[in-house]
C-alpha positions in Angstrom: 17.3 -6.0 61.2 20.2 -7.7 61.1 21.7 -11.6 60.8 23.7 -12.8 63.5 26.4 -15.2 62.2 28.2 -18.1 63.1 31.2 -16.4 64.3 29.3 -14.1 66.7 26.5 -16.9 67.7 29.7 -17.7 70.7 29.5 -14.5 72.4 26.1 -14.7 72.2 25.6 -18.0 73.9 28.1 -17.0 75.9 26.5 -14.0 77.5 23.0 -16.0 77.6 24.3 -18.9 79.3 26.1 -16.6 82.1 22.7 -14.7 82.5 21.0 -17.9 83.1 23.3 -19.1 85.4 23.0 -16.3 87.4 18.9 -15.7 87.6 19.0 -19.3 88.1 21.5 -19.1 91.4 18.3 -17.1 92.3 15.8 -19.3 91.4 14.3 -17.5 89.3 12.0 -19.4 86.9 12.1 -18.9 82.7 8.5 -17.4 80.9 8.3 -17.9 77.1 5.6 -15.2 75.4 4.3 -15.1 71.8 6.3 -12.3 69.6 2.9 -10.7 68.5 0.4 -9.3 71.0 -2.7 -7.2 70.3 -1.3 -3.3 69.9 -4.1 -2.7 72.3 -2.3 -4.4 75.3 1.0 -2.0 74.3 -1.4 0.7 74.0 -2.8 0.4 77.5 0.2 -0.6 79.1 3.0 2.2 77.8 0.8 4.6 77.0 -0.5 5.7 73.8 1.4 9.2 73.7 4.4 7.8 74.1 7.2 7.8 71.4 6.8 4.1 71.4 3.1 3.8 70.6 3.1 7.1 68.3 6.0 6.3 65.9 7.9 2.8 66.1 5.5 0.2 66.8 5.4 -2.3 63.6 1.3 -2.8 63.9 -0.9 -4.2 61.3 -4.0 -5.9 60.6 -4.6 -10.3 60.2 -6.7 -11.4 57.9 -10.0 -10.9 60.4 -9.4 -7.0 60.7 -7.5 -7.7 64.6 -4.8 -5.3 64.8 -1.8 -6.9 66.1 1.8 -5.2 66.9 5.2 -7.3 67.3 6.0 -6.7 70.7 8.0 -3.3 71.7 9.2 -4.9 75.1 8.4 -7.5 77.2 6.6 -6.4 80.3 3.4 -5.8 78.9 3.5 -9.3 77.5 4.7 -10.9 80.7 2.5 -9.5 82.5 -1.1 -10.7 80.1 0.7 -14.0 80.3 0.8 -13.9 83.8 -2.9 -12.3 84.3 -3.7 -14.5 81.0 -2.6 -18.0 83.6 -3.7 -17.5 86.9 -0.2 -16.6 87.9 -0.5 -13.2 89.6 -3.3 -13.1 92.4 -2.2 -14.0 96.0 1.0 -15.0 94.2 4.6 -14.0 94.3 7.0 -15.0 91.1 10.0 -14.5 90.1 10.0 -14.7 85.9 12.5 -13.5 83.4 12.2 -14.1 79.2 14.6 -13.6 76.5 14.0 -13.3 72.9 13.1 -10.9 70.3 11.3 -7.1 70.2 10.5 -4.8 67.1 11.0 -1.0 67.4 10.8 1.1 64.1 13.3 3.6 65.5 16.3 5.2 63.8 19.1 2.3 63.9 22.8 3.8 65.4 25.7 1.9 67.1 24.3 -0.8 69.1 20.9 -0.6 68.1 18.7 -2.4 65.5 14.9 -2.1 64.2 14.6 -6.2 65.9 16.7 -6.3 68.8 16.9 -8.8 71.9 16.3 -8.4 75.5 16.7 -10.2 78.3 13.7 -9.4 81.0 13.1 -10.0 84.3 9.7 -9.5 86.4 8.8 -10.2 89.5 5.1 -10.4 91.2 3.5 -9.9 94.6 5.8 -8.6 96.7 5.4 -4.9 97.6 8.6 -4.0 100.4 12.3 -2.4 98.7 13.8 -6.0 99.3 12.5 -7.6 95.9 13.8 -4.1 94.6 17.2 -4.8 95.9 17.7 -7.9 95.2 17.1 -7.3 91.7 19.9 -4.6 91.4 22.0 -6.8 93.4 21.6 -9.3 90.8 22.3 -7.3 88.0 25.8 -6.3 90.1 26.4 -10.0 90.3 25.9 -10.5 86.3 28.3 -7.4 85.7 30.8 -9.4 88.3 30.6 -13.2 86.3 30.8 -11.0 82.9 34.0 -9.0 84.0 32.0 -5.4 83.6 31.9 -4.0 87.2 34.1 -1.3 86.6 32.4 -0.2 83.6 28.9 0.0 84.8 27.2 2.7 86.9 24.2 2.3 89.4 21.8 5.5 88.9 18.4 5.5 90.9 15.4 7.1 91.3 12.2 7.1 92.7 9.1 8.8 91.0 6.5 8.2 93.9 3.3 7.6 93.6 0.8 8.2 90.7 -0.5 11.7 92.3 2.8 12.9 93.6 4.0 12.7 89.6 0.5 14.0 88.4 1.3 17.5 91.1 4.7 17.5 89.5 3.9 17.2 86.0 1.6 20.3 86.3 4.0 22.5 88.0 7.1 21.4 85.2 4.4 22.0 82.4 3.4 25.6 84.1 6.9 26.6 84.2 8.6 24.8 81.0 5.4 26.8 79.2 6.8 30.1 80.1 10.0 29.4 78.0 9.2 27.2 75.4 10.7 28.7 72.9 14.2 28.1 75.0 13.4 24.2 74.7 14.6 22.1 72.0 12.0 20.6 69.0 11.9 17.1 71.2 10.9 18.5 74.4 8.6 21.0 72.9 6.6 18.0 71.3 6.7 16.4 74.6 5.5 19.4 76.8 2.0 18.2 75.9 2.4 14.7 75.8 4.9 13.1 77.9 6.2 16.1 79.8 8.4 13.9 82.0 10.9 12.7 79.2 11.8 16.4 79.6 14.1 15.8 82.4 16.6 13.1 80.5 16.9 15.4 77.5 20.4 15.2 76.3 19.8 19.3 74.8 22.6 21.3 77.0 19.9 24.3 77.1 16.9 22.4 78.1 19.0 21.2 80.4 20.3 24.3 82.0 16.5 25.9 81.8 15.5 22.7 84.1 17.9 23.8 86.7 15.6 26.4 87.7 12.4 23.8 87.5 10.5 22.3 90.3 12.7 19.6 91.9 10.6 16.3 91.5 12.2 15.1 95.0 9.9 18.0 96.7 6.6 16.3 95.6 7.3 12.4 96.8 4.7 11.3 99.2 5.9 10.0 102.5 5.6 6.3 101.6 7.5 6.3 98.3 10.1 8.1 100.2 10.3 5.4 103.0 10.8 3.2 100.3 13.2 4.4 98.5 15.1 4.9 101.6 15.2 1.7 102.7 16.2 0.7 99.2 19.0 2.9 99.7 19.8 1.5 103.2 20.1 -2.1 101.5 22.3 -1.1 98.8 24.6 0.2 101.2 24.6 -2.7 103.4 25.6 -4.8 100.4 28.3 -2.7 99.5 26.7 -1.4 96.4 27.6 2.0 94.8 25.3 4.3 93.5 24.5 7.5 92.3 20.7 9.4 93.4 19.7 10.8 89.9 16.4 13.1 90.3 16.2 13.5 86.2 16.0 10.0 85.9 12.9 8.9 84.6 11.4 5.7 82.5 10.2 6.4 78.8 7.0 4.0 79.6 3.7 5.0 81.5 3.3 2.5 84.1 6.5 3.2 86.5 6.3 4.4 89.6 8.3 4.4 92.6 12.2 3.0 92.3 13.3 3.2 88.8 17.0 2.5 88.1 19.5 2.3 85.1 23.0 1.0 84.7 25.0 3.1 82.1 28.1 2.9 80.9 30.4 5.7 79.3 32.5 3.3 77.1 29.9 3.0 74.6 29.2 6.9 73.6 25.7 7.8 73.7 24.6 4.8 74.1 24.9 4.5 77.6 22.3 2.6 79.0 23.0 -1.4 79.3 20.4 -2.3 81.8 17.1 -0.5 83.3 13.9 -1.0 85.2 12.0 0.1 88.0 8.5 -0.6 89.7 4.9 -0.9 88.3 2.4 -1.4 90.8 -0.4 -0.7 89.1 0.1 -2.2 85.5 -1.5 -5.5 86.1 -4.7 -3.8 87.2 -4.5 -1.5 84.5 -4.5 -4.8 82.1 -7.6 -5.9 83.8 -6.0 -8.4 86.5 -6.7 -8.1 90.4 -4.3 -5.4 92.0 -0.4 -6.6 92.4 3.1 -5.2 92.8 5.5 -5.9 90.0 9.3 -4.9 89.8 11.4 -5.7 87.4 14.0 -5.0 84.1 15.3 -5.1 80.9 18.6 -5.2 79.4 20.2 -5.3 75.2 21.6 -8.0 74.4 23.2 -6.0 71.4 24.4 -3.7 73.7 25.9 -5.8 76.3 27.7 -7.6 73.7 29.4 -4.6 71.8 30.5 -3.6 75.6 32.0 -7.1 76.2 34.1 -6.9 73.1 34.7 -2.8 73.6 36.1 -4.0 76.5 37.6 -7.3 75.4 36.1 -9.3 78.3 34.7 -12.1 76.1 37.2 -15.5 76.9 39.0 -16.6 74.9 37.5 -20.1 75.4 34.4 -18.5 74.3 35.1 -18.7 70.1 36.9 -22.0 70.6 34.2 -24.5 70.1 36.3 -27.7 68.4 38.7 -29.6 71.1 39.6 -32.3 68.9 39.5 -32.4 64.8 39.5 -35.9 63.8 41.1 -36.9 60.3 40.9 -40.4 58.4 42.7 -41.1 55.5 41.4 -43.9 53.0 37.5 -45.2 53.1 38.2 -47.9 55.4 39.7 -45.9 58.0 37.3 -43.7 57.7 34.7 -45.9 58.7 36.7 -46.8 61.7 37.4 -42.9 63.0 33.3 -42.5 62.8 33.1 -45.3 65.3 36.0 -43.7 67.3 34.5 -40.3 67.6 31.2 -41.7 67.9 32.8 -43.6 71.3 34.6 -40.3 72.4 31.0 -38.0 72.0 29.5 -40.8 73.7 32.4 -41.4 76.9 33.7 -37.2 76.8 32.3 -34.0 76.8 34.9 -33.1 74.5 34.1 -31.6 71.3 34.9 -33.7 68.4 34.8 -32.5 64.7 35.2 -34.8 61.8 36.6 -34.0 58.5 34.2 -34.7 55.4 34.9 -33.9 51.8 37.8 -35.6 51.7 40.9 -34.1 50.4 45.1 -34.0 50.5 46.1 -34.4 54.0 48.1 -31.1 54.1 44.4 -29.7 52.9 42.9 -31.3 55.9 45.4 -30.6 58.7 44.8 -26.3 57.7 41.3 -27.2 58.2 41.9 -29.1 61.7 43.8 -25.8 62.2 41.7 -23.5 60.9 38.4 -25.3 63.2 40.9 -23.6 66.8 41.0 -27.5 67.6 43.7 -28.3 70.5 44.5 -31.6 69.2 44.1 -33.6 65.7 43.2 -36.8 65.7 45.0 -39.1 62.6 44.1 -42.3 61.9 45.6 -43.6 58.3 46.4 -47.3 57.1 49.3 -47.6 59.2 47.3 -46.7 62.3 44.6 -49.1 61.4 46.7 -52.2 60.9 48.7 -51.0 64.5 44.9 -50.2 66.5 46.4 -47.1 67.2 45.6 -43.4 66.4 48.3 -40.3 66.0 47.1 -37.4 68.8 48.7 -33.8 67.2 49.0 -31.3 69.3 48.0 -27.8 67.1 48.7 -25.3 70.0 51.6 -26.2 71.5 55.7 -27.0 70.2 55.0 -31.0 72.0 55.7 -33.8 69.7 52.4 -36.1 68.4 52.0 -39.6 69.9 50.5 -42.5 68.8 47.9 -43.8 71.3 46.1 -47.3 71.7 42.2 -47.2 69.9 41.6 -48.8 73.2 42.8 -46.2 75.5 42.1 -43.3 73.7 38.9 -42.0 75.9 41.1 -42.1 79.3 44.4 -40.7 78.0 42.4 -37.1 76.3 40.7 -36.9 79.1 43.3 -37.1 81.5 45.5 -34.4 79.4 42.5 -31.6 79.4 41.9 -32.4 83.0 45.9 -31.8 83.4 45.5 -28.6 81.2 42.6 -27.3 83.5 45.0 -28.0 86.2 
């Protein structure tokens, strides 16, 4: 678990606020959830053999025996808030949640033991539309964020819940005549998840699935219908993609479209964004039947690819316009007033200097703040009602500027500079 510090808070907000702005263009509407749930809810919902439940959950017991577990991802917990609030029955919505999750798993590049995700569910509506509007979304974050051409669409469809229960015998039947050909992972997983088989990264696992049963041959007609049309409305939309039949969802309740964005600029680590459907979880949780769709994305892992890529603005880590300096106790009392005014008239960003100091020791902290402009007010200035602007960015010479008309003339040079 790590600390995220002041200099890398920017990028964070950055990549938060653009997400919001997006889900929001929309309409989708914000869900805030409690950070612990009762493991049973995690246990129901992913599925207790699941590398999740089995080995990475952090789970312990309150003081009245309950055994509780910091959330492993979000959908489980959306969906109990949902169920918990009347939200789901007869119901469509269109949720997403941002915040913490806890995974006891071995930390690498881009990955931490509490991590952040932004999540996005949606309720009560059953056709491929919701479905692709949701990728479109997701093309339309990558687009604001500058990552188009550094993300890749791969999709899937795992049918329904007996077409996968037909496949998962056959690939078990035939993996079991050459286990000792698969790795130590997918041995493990022959009898528990057998499906995680298919994204093994092993080269020879790989090559014995080549002669496995093709999970495409066991779809039922309507998850095929569906995923057709999906396919048909990604294509009208101009949306590239890539029909994976390996890909599959690490968590029990998917069924039908499943889809992951991946990236190859990161190494391994190449999935920024996934999701898929999961019809049947809200029943499974005890709620009356609905269909659900939705996804998850790192927020670690979106941010190391924004600044792999350098596509974080520069504007971003700039978050000082104007660094105001006072010299002497009475003008010091006068610039509060004056920056107080500007906060008050601007949206500008105003940073006094405390402390006090030499004035060469204040101006390398006006510079050191990324300020545009320092403000300098000093005895002179007072007796004059006038301030010194200093430009810190640019070869232009300062100017001394009426107390009075300070407010009109910054804000008529940074709308000429956005100009």
């Amino acid at each position: 678990m790590n600390d995220i510090l002041p200099d890398q808070t920017p990028v964070w907000q950055y990549l938060e606020t653009e997400v919001k702005r997006v889900l929001g263009s929309y309409g989708y509407s914000e869900l805030r959830m409690p950070i612990v749930e009762q493991t049973d809810l995690f246990k129901r919902s992913i599925g207790e053999v699941t590398d999740i439940v089995e080995k990475e959950m952090y789970t312990f017991e309150d003081r009245n025996g309950d055994s509780l577990t910091l959330r492993p991802e979000g959908t489980a917990s959306c969906v109990r808030a949902c169920e918990e609030h009347g939200l789901t029955f007869n119901q469509v919505q269109r949720l997403w949640y941002m915040g913490p999750m806890f995974r006891h798993e071995r930390p690498q590049k881009g990955r931490y033991r509490q991590f952040h995700q932004i999540g996005v569910e949606t309720f009560g509506m059953q056709g491929p539309d919701i479905d692709a509007e949701l990728i479109m979304l997701t093309a339309r974050l990558w687009r604001q964020l500058g990552l188009e051409k550094a993300v890749k669409l791969h999709l899937n469809t795992l049918g329904s819940a007996e077409a996968r229960a037909r496949f998962r015998d056959d690939l078990v039947a035939y993996l079991s005549e050459h286990v000792d050909k698969l790795d130590a992972d997918s041995q493990r997983r022959l009898s528990t998840n057998p499906l995680r088989i298919l994204d093994s990264k092993e080269s020879s696992t790989q090559e014995l699935l080549n002669q496995a049963p093709h999970f495409h041959d066991y779809i039922d007609e309507e998850s095929r219908q569906h995923f057709e049309q999906l396919c048909a409305l990604l294509d009208s939309a101009g949306i590239a993609y890539e029909v994976n039949a390996r890909l599959v969802r690490g968590l029990d309740y998917y069924g039908k479209t499943v889809f992951e964005w991946i990236t190859d600029q990161l190494g391994a680590q190449g999935t920024v964004c996934a999701g898929g459907r999961y019809d049947g979880l809200v029943e499974q949780l005890g709620g009356r039947p609905a269909p659900a769709v939705g996804f998850a994305m790192g927020v670690e892992r979106l941010i190391l690819l924004l600044e792999t890529l350098q596509a974080v603005p520069e504007y971003v880590h700039q978050n000082v316009d104007v660094y105001a300096i006072a010299m002497g106790d009475e003008a010091l009392a006068d610039m509060f007033g004056i920056v107080e005014r500007l906060r008050d008239e601007t949206e500008l960003r105003v940073q006094l200097h405390c402390g006090g100091g030499s004035f060469k020791s204040q101006m390398k902290k006006a510079d050191k703040s990324g300020a545009r402009y320092a403000l300098l007010l000093g005895e002179d200035e007072r007796r004059s009602g006038v301030v010194t602007l200093k430009p810190l960015r640019e070869t232009a010479d300062q100017k001394q500027i009426n107390t009075a008309a300070l407010t009109a003339e910054l804000v008529a040079i940074y709308a000429a500079e956005q100009e």
